[in-house]
TORLUM-765785 format. One record per atom (N, C-alpha, C): residue in three letters; y negated, x, z. Coordinates in steps of 0.001 Angstrom, whole numbers, plus 500000, padded with zeros to 6 digits. Each point is the difference from the previous one (the first is absolute). Layout:
N
ALAYXZ ...
END
This chain:
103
UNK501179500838500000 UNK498821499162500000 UNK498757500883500000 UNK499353499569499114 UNK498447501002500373 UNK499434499397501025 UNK499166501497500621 UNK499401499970500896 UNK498643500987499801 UNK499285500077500780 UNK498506500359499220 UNK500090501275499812 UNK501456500883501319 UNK499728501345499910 UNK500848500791498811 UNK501590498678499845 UNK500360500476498525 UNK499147500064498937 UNK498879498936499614 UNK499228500298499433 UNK498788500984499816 UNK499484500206501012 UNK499149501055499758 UNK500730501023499464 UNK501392500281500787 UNK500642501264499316 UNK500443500170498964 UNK500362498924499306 UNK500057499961498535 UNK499124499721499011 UNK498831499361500662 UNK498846500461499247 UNK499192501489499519 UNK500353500646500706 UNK499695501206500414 UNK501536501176498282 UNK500715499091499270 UNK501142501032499238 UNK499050499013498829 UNK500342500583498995 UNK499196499562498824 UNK500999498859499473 UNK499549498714499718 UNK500946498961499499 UNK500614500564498461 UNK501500499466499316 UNK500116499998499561 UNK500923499236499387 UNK500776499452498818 UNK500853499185499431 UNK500803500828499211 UNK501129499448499826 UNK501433500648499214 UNK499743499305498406 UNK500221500592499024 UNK500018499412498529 UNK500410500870499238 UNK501175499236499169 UNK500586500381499129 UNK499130500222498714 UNK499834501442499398 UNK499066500233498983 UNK501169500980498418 UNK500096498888499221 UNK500668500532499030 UNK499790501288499262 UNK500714501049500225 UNK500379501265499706 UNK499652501164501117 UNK499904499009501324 UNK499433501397501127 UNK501171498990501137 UNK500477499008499626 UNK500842499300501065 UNK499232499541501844 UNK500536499617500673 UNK499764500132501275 UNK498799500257501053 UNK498531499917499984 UNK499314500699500346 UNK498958499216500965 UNK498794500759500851 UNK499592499337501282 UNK498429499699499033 UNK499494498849500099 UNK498664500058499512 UNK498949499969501088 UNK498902500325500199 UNK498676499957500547 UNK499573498741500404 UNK500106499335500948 UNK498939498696499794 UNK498829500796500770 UNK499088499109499324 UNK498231500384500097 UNK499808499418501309 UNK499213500885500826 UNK499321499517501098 UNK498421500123499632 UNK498991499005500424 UNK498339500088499475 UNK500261501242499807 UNK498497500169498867 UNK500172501444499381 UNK500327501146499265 UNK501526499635500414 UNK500863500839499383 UNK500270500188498410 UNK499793498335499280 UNK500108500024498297 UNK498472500711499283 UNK498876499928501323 UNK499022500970499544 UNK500069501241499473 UNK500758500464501623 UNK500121501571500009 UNK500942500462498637 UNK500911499226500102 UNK501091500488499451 UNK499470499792497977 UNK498824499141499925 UNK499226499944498200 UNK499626501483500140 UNK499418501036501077 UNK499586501027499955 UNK500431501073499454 UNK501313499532500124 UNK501086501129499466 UNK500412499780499024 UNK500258501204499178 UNK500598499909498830 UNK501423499581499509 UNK500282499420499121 UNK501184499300499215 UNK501287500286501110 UNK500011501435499926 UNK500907501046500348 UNK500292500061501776 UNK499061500211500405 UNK499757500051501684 UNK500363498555500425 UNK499125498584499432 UNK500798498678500327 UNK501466500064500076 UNK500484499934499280 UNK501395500039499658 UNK500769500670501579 UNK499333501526499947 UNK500551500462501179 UNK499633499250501539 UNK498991499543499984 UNK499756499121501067 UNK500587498725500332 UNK500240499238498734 UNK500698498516499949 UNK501761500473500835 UNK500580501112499107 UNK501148499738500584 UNK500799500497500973 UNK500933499179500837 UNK499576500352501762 UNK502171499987500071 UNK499859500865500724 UNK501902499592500646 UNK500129499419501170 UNK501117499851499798 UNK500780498847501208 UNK499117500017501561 UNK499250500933500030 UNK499280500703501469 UNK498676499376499519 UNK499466499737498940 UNK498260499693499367 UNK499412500960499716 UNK500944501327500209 UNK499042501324499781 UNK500093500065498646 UNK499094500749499367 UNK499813500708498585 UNK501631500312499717 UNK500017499937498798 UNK501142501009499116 UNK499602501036499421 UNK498937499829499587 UNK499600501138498803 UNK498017500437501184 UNK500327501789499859 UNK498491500462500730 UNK499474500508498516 UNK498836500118500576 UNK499322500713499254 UNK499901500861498787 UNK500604500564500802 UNK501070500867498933 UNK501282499616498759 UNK500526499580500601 UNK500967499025499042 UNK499203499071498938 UNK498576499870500330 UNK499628499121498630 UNK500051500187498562 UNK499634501512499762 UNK499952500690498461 UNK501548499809499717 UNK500992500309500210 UNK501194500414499529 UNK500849498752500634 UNK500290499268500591 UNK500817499168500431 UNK499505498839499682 UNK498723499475499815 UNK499189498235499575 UNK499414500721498491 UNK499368501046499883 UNK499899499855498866 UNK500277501199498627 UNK501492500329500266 UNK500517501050498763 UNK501081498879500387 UNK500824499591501038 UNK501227499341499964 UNK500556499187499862 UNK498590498946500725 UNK500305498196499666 UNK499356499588499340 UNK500924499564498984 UNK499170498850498528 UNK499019499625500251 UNK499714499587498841 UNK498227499378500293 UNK500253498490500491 UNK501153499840499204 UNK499716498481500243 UNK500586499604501334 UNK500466500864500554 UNK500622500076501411 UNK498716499803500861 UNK499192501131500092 UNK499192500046500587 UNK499364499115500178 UNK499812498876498347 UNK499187498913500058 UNK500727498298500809 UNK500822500276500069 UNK500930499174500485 UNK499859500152501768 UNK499756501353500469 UNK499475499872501367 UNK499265499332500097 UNK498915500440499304 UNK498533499411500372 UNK499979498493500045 UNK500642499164498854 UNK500291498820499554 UNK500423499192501333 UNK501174500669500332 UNK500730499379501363 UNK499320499893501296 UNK499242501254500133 UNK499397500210501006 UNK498401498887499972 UNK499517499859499105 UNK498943499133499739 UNK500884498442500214 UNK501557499367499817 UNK500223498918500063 UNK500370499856501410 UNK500586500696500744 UNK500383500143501199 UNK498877499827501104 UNK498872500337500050 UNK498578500220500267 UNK499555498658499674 UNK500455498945499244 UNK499049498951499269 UNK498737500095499422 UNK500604500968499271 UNK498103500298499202 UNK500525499758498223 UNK501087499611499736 UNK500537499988498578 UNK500645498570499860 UNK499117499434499004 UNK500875498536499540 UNK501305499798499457 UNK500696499451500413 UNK501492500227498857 UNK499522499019499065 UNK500681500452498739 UNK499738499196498812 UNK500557498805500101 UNK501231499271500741 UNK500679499125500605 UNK498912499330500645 UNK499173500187500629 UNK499138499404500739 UNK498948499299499153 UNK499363500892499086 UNK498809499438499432 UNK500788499062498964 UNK501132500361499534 UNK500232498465499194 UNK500395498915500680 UNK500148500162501390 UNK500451498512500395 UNK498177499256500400 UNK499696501122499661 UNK498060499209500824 UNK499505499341498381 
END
């Protein structure tokens, strides 16, 4: 049952969601806390990517370092774009096309 102090303490680990992303399988996405879809326009194509995706713990997968050669010599483009995609629907900031035709 929550209680205010489970919560604070889990307020305190960065939220995140599980989604299946075709050709990277299995992976933790980012949900946005205020702010955060700001910070994160700041960064480039490349650095997002490394920020959005989180493991089973919410921590990063990929530092800093890992961005040139592991997000972008290794994973497809359209991979990459498929994070972003998911991570924007997961977040509720992306319409599904399912949606706008039933409106």
């Amino acid at each position: 049952m929550l209680t205010k102090a489970s919560y604070i303490q889990d307020s305190e680990k960065q939220p995140f969601t599980v989604a299946t992303i075709e050709g990277l399988g299995e992976v933790g996405l980012i949900l946005f806390r205020d702010g955060q879809l700001a910070e994160l326009k700041e960064l480039e194509r490349l650095a997002q990517i490394a920020n959005i995706i989180r493991d089973n713990k919410g921590e990063r997968v990929f530092s800093d370092e890992d961005i040139k050669v592991h997000i972008g010599e290794k994973m497809p483009p359209v991979v990459r774009d498929r994070v972003v995609q998911k991570t924007l629907e997961v977040n509720g900031l992306k319409i599904v096309q399912e949606e706008v035709k039933k409106n």
